[in-house]
ZANURO-124772 format. One record per residue (C-alpha): residue in one letter; residue number from 1; x, y negated, z. Coordinates in pm, whole numbers, plus 50000, padded with zeros to 5 digits. Example, Ala and Ser with C-alpha at 12.3 -4.5 7.8 and 13.67 -1.06 7.14 Angstrom:
<pami><aa>A</aa><i>1</i><px>51230</px><py>50450</py><pz>50780</pz></pami>
<pami><aa>S</aa><i>2</i><px>51367</px><py>50106</py><pz>50714</pz></pami>
# end
This chain:
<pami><aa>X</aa><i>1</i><px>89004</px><py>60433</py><pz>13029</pz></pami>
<pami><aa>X</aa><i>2</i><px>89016</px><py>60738</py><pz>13227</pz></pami>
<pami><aa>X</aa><i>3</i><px>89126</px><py>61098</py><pz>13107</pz></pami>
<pami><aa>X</aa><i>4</i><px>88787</px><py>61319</py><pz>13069</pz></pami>
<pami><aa>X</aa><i>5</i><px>88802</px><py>61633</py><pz>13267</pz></pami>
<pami><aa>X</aa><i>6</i><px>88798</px><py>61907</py><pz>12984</pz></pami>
<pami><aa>X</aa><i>7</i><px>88684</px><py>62225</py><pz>13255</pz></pami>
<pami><aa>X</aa><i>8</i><px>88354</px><py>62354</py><pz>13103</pz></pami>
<pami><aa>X</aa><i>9</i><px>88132</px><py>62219</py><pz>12846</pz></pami>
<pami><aa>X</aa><i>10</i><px>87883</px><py>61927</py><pz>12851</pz></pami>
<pami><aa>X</aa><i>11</i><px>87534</px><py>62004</py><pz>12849</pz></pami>
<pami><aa>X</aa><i>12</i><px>87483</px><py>61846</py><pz>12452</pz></pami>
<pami><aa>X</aa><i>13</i><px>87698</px><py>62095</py><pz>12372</pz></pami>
<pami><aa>X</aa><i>14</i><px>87492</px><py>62370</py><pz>12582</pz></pami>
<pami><aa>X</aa><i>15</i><px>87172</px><py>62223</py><pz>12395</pz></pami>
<pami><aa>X</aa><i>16</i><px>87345</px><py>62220</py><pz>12054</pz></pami>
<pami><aa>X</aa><i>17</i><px>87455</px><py>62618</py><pz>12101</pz></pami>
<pami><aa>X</aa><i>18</i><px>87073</px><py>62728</py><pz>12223</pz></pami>
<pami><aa>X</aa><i>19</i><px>86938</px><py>62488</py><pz>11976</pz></pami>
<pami><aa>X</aa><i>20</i><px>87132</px><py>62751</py><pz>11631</pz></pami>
<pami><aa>X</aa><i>21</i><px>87101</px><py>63069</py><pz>11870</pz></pami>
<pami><aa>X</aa><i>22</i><px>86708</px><py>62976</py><pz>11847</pz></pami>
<pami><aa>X</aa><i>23</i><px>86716</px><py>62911</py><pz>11472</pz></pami>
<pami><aa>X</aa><i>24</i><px>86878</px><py>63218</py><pz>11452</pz></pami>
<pami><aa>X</aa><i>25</i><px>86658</px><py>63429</py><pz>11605</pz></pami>
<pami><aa>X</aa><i>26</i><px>86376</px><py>63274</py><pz>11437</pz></pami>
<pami><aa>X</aa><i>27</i><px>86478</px><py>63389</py><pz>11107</pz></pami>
<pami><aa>X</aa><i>28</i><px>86620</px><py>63757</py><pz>11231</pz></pami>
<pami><aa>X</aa><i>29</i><px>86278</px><py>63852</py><pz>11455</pz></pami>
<pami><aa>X</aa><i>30</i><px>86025</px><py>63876</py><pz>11155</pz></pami>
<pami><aa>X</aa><i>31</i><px>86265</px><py>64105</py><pz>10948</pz></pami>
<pami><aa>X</aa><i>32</i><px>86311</px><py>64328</py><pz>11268</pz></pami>
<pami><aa>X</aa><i>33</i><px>85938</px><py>64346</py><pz>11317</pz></pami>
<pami><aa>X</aa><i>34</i><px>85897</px><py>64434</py><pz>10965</pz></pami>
<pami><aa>X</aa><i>35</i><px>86223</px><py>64725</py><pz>10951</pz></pami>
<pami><aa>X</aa><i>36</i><px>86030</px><py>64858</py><pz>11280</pz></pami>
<pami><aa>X</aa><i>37</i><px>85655</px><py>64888</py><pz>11102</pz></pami>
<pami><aa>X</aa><i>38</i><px>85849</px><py>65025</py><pz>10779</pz></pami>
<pami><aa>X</aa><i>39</i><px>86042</px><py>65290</py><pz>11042</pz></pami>
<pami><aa>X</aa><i>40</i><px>85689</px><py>65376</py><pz>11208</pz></pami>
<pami><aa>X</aa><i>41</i><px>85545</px><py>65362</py><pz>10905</pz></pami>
<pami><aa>X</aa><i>42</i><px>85821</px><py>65633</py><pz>10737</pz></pami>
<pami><aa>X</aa><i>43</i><px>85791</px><py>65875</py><pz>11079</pz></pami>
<pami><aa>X</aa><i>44</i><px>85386</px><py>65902</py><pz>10966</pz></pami>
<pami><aa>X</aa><i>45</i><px>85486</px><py>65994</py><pz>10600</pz></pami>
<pami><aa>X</aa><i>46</i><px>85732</px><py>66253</py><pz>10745</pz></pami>
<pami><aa>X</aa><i>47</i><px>85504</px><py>66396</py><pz>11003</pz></pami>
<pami><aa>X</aa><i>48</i><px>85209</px><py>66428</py><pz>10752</pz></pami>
<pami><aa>X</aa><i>49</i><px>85425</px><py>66613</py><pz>10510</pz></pami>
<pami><aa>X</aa><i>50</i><px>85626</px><py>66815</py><pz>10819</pz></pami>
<pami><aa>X</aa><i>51</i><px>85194</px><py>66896</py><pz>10862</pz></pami>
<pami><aa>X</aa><i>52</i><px>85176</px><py>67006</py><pz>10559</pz></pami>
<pami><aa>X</aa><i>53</i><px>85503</px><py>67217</py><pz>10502</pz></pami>
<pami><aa>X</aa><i>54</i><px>85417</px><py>67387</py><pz>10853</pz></pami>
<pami><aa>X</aa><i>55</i><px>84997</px><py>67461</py><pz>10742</pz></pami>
<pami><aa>X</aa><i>56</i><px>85122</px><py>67656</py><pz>10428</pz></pami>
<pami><aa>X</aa><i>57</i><px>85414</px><py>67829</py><pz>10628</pz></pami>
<pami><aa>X</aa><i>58</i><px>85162</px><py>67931</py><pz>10848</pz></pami>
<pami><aa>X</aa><i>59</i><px>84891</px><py>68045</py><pz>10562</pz></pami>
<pami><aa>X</aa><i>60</i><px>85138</px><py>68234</py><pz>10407</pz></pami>
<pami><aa>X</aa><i>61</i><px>85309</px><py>68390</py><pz>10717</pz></pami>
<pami><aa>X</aa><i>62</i><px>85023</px><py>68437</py><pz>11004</pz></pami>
<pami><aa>X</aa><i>63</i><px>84667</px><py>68357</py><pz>10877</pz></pami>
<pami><aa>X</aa><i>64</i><px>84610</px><py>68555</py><pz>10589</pz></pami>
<pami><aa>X</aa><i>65</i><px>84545</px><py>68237</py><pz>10339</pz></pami>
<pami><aa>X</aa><i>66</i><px>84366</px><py>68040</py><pz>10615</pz></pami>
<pami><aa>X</aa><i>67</i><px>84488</px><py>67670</py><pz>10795</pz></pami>
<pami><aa>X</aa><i>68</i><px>84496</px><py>67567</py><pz>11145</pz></pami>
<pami><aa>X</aa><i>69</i><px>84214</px><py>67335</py><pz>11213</pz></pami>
<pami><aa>X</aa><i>70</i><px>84413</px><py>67155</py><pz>11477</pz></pami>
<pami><aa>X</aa><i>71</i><px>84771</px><py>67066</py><pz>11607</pz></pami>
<pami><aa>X</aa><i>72</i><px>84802</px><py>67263</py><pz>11912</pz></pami>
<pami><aa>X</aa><i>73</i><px>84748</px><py>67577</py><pz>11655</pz></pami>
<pami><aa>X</aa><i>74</i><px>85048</px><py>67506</py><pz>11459</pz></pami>
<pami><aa>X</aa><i>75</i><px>85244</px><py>67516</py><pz>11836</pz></pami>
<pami><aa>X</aa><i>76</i><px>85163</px><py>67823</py><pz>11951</pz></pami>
<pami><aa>X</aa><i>77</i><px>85423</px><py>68094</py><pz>11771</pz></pami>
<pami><aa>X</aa><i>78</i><px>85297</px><py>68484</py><pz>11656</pz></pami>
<pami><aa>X</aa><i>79</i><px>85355</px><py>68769</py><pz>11837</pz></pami>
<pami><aa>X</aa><i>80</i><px>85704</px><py>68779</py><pz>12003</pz></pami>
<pami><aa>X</aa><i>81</i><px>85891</px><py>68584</py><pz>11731</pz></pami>
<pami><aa>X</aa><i>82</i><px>85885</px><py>68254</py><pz>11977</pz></pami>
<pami><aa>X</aa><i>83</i><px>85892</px><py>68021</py><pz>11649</pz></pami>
<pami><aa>X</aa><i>84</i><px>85651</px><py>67727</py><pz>11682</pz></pami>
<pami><aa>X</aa><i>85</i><px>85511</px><py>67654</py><pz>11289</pz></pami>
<pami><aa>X</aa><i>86</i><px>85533</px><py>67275</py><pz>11408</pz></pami>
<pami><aa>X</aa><i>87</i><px>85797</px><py>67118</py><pz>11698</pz></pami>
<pami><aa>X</aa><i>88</i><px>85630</px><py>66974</py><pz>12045</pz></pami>
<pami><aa>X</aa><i>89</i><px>85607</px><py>66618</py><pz>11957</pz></pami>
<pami><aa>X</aa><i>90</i><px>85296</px><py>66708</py><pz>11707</pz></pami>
<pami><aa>X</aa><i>91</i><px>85116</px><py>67013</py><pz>11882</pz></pami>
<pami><aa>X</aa><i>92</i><px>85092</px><py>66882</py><pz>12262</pz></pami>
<pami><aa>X</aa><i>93</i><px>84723</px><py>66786</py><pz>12183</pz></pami>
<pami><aa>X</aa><i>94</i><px>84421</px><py>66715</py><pz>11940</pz></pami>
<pami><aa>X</aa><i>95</i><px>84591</px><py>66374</py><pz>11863</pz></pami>
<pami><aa>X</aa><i>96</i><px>84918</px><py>66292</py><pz>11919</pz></pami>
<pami><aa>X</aa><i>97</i><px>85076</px><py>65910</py><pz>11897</pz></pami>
<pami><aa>X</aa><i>98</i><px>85412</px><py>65932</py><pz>11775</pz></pami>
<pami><aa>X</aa><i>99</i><px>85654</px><py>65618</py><pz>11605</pz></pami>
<pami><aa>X</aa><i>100</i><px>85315</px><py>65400</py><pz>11659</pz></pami>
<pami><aa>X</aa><i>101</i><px>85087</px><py>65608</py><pz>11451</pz></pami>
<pami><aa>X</aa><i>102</i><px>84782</px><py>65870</py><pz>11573</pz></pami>
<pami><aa>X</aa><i>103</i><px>84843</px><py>66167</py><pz>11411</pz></pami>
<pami><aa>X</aa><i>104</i><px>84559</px><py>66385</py><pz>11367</pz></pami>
<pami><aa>X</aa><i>105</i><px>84427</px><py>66761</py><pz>11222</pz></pami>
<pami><aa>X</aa><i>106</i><px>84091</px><py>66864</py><pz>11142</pz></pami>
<pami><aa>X</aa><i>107</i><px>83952</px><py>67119</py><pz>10907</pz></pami>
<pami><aa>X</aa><i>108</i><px>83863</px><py>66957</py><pz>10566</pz></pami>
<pami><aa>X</aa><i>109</i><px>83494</px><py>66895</py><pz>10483</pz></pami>
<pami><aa>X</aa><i>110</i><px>83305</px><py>67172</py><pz>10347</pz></pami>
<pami><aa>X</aa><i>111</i><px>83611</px><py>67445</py><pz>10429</pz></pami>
<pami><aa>X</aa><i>112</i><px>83458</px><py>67760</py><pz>10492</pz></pami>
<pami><aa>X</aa><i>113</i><px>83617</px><py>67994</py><pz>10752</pz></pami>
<pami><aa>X</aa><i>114</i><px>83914</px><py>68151</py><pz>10745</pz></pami>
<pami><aa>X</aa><i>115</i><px>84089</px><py>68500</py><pz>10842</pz></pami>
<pami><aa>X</aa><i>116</i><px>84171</px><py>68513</py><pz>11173</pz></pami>
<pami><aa>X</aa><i>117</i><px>84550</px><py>68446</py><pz>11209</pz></pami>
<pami><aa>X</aa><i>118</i><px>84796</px><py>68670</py><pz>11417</pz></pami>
<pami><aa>X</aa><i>119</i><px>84724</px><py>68530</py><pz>11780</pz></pami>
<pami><aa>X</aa><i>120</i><px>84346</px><py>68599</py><pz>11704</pz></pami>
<pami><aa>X</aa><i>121</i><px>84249</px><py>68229</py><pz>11608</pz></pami>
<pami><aa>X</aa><i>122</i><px>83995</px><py>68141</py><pz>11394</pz></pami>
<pami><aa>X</aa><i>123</i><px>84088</px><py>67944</py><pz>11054</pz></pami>
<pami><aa>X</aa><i>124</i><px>83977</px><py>67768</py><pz>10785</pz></pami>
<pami><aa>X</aa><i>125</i><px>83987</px><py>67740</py><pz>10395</pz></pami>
<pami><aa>X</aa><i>126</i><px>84109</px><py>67372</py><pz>10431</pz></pami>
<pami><aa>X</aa><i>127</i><px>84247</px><py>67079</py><pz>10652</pz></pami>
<pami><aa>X</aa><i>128</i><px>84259</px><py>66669</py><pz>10658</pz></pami>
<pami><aa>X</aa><i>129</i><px>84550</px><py>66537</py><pz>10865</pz></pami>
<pami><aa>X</aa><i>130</i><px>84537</px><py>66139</py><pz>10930</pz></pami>
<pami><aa>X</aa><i>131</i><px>84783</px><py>65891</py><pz>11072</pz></pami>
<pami><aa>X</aa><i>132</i><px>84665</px><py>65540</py><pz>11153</pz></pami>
<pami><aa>X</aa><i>133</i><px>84826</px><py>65289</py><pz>11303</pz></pami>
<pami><aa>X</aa><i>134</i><px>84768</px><py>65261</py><pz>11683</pz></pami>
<pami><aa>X</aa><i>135</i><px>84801</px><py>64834</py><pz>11647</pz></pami>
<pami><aa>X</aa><i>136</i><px>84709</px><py>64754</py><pz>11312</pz></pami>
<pami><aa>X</aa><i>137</i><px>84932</px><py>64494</py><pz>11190</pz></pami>
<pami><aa>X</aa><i>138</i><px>85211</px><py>64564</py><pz>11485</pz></pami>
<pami><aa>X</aa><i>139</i><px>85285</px><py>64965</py><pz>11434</pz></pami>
<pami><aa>X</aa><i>140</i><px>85191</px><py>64981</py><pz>11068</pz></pami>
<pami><aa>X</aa><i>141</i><px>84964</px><py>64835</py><pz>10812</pz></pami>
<pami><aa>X</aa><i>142</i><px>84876</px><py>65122</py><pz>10638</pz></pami>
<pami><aa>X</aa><i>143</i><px>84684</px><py>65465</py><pz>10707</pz></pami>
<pami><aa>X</aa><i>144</i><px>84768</px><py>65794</py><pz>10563</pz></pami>
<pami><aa>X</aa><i>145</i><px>84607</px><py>66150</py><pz>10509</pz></pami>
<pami><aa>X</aa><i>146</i><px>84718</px><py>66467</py><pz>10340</pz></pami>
<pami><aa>X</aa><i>147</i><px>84510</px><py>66774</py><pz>10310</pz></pami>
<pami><aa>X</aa><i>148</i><px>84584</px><py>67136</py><pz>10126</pz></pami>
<pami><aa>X</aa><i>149</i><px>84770</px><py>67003</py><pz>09774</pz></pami>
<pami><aa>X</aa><i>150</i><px>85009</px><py>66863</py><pz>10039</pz></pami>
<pami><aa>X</aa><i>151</i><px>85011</px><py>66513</py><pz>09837</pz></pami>
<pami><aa>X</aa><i>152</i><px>85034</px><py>66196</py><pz>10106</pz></pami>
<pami><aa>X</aa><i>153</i><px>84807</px><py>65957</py><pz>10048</pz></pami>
<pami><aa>X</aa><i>154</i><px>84806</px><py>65561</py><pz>10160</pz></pami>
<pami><aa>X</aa><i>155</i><px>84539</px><py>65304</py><pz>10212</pz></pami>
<pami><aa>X</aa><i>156</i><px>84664</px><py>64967</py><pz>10196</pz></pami>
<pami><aa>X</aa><i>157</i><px>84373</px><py>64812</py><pz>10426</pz></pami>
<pami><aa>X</aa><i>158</i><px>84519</px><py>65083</py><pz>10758</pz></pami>
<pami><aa>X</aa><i>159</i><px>84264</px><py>65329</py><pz>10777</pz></pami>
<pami><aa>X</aa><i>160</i><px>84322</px><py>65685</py><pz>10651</pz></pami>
<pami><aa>X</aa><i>161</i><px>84249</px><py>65794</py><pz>10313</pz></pami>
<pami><aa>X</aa><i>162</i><px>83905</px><py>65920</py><pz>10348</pz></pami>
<pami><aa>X</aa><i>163</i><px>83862</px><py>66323</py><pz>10199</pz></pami>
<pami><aa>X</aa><i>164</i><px>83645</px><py>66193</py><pz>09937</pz></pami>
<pami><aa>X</aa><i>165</i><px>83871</px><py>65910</py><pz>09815</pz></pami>
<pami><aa>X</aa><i>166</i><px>84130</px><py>66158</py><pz>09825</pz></pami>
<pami><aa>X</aa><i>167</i><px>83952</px><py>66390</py><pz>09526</pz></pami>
<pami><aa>X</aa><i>168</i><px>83905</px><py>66054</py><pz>09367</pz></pami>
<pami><aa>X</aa><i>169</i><px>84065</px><py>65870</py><pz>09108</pz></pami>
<pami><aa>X</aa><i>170</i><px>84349</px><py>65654</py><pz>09269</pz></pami>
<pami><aa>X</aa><i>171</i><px>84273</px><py>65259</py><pz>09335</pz></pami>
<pami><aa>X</aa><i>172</i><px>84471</px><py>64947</py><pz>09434</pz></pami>
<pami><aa>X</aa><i>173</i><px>84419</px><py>64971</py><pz>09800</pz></pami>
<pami><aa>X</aa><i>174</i><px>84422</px><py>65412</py><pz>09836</pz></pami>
<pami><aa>X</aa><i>175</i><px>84671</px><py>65598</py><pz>09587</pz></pami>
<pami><aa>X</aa><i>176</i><px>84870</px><py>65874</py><pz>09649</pz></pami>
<pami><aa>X</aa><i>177</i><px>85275</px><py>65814</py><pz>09765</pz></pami>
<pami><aa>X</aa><i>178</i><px>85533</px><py>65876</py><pz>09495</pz></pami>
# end
């Protein structure tokens, strides 16, 4: 009987360590997909309501009463005081993807116009802001949509709240977030 050479390891063993590193990661991928879509899911909440906070800001401050009917207004600061109502990463365009989500601003249905604010833009009575998942299933699984009261409201099936299911009584698959 001859003494084994012990340098290195054999290649059972090399199968037996990728073997539990693949179990492993079989068991930790799902929950990291699902912390992600619960993260993207989170930055929509937070921009809808940062949406929000910055629209009545804005009423209050430059527009007489009125809302910005779209994102880029909420960017563009009054007179020389340089202070944006909303950051960059929400104003660069109509719609913006951000954390997975489209984010989106339009004036609600049936708003009537609005004073015109301190840079000379027009406004409007009312707003509906969406954010939908830009993969359905992957990004997020639910949509969202806020509007003038400021509540955030979810629809379980991913698309945004619609206006009208907003003014509605809550349901299974759309409610408001608590």
């Amino acid at each position: 009987m001859t003494a084994r050479d012990t340098h290195g390891f054999t290649l059972i063993e090399l199968l037996i360590v990728v073997a539990i590193i693949t179990i492993i990661a079989a068991f930790a991928i799902p929950n990291l997909l699902r912390s992600r879509t619960a993260a993207n899911e989170a930055s929509a909440i937070a921009s809808l309501k940062a949406i929000g906070g910055a629209q009545h800001v804005y009423a209050a401050t430059a527009a007489g009463g009125g809302f910005a009917d779209s994102l880029p207004t909420l960017g563009i600061p009054c007179g020389g005081t340089g202070q944006n109502f909303l950051g960059a990463d929400l104003t660069s365009g109509p719609t913006v993807a951000k954390s997975g989500y489209t984010v989106g601003l339009t004036a609600a249905s049936g708003s009537a116009d609005g004073p015109v604010d301190c840079n000379g833009t027009a406004t409007k009575t009312g707003y509906y802001a969406t954010a939908i998942p830009v993969a359905l299933g992957q990004t997020g699984s639910r949509g969202f949509a806020s509007d003038a009261s400021i509540a955030v409201w979810e629809n379980t099936s991913g698309a945004a709240p619609s206006e009208a299911e907003m003014s509605s009584a809550p349901t299974q698959t759309v409610h408001p977030i608590r």
